[in-house]
GUMIVEX-503694 format. One record per residue (C-alpha): y, z, x negated. Coordinates in nm, 4 decimals, always signed. Layout:
// residues N
        y        z        x
        Y        Z        X
...
//
This chain:
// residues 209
        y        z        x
  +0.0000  +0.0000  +0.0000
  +0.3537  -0.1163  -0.1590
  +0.5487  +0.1738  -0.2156
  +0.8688  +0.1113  -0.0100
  +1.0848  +0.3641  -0.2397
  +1.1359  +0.1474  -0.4826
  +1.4083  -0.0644  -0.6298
  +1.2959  -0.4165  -0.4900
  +1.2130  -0.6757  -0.7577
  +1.1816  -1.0757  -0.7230
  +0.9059  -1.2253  -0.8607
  +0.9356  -1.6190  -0.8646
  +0.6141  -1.8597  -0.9124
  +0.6678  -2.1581  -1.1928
  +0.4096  -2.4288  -1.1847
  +0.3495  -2.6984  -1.4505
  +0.2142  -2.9004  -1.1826
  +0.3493  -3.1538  -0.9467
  +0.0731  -3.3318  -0.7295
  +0.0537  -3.1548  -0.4048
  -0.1849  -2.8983  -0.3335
  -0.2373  -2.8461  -0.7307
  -0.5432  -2.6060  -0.8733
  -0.2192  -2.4495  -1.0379
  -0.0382  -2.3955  -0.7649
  -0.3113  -2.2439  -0.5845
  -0.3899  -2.0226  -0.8648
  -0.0128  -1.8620  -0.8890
  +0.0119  -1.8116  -0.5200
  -0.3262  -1.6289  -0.5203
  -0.0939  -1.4251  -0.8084
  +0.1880  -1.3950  -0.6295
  +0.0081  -1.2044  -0.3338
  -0.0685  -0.9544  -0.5614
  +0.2646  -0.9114  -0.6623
  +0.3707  -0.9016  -0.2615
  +0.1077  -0.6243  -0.2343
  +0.3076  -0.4119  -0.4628
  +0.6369  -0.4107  -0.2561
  +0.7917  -0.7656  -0.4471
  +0.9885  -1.0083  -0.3231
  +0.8313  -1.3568  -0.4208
  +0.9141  -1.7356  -0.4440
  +0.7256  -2.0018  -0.5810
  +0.9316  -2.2949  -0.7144
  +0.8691  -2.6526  -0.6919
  +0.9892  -2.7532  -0.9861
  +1.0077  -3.1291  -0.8382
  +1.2844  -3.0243  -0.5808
  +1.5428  -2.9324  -0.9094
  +1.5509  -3.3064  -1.0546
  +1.5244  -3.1760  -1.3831
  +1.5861  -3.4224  -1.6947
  +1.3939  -3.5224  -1.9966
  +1.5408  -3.2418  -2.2200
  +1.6948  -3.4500  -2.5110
  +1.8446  -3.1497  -2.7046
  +2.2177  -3.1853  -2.6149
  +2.2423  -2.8377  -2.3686
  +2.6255  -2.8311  -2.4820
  +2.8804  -2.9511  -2.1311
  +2.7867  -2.8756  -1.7887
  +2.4704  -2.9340  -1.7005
  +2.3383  -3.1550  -1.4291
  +2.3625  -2.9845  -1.0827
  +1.9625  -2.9449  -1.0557
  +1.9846  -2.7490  -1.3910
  +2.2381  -2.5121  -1.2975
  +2.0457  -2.4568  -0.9770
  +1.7384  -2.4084  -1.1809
  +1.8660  -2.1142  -1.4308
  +2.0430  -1.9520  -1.1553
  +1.7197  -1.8848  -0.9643
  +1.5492  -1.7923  -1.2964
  +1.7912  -1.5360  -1.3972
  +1.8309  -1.3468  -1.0511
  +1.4273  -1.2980  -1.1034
  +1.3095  -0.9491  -1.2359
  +0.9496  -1.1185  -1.3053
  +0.7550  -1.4242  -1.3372
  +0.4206  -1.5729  -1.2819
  +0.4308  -1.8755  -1.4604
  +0.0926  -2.1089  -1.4106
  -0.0105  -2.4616  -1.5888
  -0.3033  -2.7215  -1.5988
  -0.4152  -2.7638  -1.9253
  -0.3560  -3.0809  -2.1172
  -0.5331  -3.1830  -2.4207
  -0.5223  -2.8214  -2.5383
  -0.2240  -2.7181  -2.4529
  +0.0317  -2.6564  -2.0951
  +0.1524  -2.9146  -1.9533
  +0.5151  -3.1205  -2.0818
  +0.6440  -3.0939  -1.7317
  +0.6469  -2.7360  -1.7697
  +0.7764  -2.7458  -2.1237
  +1.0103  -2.9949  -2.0415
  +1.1624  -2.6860  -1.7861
  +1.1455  -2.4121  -2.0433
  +1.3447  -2.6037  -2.2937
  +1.6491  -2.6507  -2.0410
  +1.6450  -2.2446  -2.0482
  +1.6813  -1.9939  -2.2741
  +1.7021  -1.5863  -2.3341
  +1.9559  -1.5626  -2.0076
  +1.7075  -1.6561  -1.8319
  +1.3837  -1.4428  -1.9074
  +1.5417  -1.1778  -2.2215
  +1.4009  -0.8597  -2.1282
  +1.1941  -0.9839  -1.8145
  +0.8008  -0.9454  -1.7853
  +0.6157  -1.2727  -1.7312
  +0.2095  -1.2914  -1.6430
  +0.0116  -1.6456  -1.7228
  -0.2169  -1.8123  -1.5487
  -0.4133  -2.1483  -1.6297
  -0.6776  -2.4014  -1.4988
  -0.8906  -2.6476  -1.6786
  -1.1806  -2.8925  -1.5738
  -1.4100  -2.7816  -1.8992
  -1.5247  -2.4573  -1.9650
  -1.2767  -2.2984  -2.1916
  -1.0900  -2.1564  -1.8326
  -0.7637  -2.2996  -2.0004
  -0.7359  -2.0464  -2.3254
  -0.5712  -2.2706  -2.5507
  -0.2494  -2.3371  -2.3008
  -0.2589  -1.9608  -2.2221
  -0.2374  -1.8862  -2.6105
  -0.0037  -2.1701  -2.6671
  +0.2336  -2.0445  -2.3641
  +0.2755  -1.6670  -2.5535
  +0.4601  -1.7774  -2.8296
  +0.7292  -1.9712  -2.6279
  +0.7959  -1.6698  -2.3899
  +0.8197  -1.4345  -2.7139
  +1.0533  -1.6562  -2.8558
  +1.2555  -1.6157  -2.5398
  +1.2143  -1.2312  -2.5666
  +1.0136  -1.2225  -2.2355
  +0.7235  -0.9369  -2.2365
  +0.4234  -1.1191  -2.1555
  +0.1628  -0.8829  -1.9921
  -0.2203  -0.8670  -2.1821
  -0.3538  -0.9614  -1.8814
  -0.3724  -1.3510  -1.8006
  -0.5743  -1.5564  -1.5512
  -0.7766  -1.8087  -1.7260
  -0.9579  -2.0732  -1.4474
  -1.2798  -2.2643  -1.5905
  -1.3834  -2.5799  -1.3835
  -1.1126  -2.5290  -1.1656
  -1.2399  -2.8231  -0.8959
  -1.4877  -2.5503  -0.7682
  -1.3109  -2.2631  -0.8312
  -1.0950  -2.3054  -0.4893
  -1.2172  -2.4419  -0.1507
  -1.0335  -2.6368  +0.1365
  -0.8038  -2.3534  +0.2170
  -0.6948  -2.3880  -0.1366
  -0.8091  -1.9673  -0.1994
  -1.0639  -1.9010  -0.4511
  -1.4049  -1.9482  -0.3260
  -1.5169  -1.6363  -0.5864
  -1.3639  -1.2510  -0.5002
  -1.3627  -1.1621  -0.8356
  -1.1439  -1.4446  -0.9339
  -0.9128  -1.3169  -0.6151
  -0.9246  -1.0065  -0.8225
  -0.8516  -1.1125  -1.0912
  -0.5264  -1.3407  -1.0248
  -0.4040  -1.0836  -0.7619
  -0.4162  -0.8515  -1.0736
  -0.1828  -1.0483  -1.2766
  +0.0672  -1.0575  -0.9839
  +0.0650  -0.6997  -0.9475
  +0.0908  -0.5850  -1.3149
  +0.3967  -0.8265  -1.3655
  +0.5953  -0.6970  -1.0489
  +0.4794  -0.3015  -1.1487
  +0.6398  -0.3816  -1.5056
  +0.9534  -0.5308  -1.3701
  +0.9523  -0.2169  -1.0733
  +0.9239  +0.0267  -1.4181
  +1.2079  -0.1342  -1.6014
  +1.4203  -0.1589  -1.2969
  +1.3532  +0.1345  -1.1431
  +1.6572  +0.4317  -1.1558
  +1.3872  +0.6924  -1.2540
  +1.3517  +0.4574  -1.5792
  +1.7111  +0.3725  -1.6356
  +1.7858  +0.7616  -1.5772
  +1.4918  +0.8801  -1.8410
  +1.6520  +0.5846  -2.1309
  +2.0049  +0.7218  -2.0724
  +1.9136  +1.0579  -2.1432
  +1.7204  +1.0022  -2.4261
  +1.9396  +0.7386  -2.5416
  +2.2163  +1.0353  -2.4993
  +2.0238  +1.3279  -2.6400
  +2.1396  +1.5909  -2.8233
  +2.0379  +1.5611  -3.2289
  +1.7731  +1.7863  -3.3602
  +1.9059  +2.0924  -3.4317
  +1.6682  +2.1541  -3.6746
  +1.7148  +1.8816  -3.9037
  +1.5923  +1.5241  -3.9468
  +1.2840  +1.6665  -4.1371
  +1.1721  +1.9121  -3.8336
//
């Protein structure tokens, strides 16, 4: 039961995938539940409907309108479950090709949980471990666990929910543990605790006491 006490948090759904009805996209809205379970507010974004361009490198100017759109809705998020096929070993450029019109404003400080699907065996590790390294070097806290999806045709039925409980289970569980980080950090109990240890008095007995 969400506990209703608590500073609300938006959690917001990214998908490296575009074709309708998507493995992916099925897999981070089986996430996001989890994260609604927990008292969050949650969104998942088409990344189609933001006309995003081929990032060429020049970020300097305004930015198309789609862009600006884009970040905004990223950096009013507390949390994210970001989910991708997996593409020759790797996520997919679509979703790189949104990450690289961003930057720390965007997810500095904010707790992000991964999900992936492949058609082989592997259950998409090598896009999950190449995804950690671009949200670190955004300063995003990436949670341990991650939802890795093995022959993903079978892994969801018509109704596009997993056709396996345990892999409810376990994608539910990265939803939650990404909003209860982002309730923790944006909670006043937590901002109250950091100020007054942040504010503490010095050791009166010395620095070697």
């Amino acid at each position: 039961m969400a506990d209703t006490t608590r500073t609300k948090v938006d959690v917001v759904g990214l998908v490296g995938s575009l074709r309708p009805g998507s493995h992916t996209r099925q897999a981070v809205q089986t996430a996001l539940q989890g994260a609604r379970a927990l008292g969050a507010d949650t969104e998942l974004l088409d990344l189609s409907t933001f006309d995003l361009p081929a990032c060429d490198g020049h970020l300097e100017g305004e930015p198309p309108a789609g862009v600006i759109r884009f970040r905004d809705r990223l950096r009013a998020a507390h949390g994210f479950v970001v989910g991708t096929p997996e593409y020759h070993g790797s996520f997919s450029g679509l979703l790189k090709n949104a990450l690289d019109l961003t930057g720390f404003e965007e997810f500095e400080g904010k707790v992000v949980g991964l999900v992936a699907v492949s058609g082989g065996a592997l259950g998409g590790s090598p896009a999950l471990a190449a995804l950690r390294p671009v949200f670190r070097a955004l300063h995003a806290w990436v949670i341990p666990d991650e939802g890795g999806i093995p022959k993903a045709d079978a892994a969801f039925g018509p109704d596009g929910k997993p056709t396996d409980p345990r892999l409810t289970k376990r994608l539910e569980g990265v939803g939650r543990e990404v909003a209860r980080f982002a309730f923790m950090r944006h909670s006043q109990q937590v901002k109250d605790f950091v100020l007054a240890w942040e504010t503490a008095a010095p050791n009166p007995g010395g620095p070697d006491r």
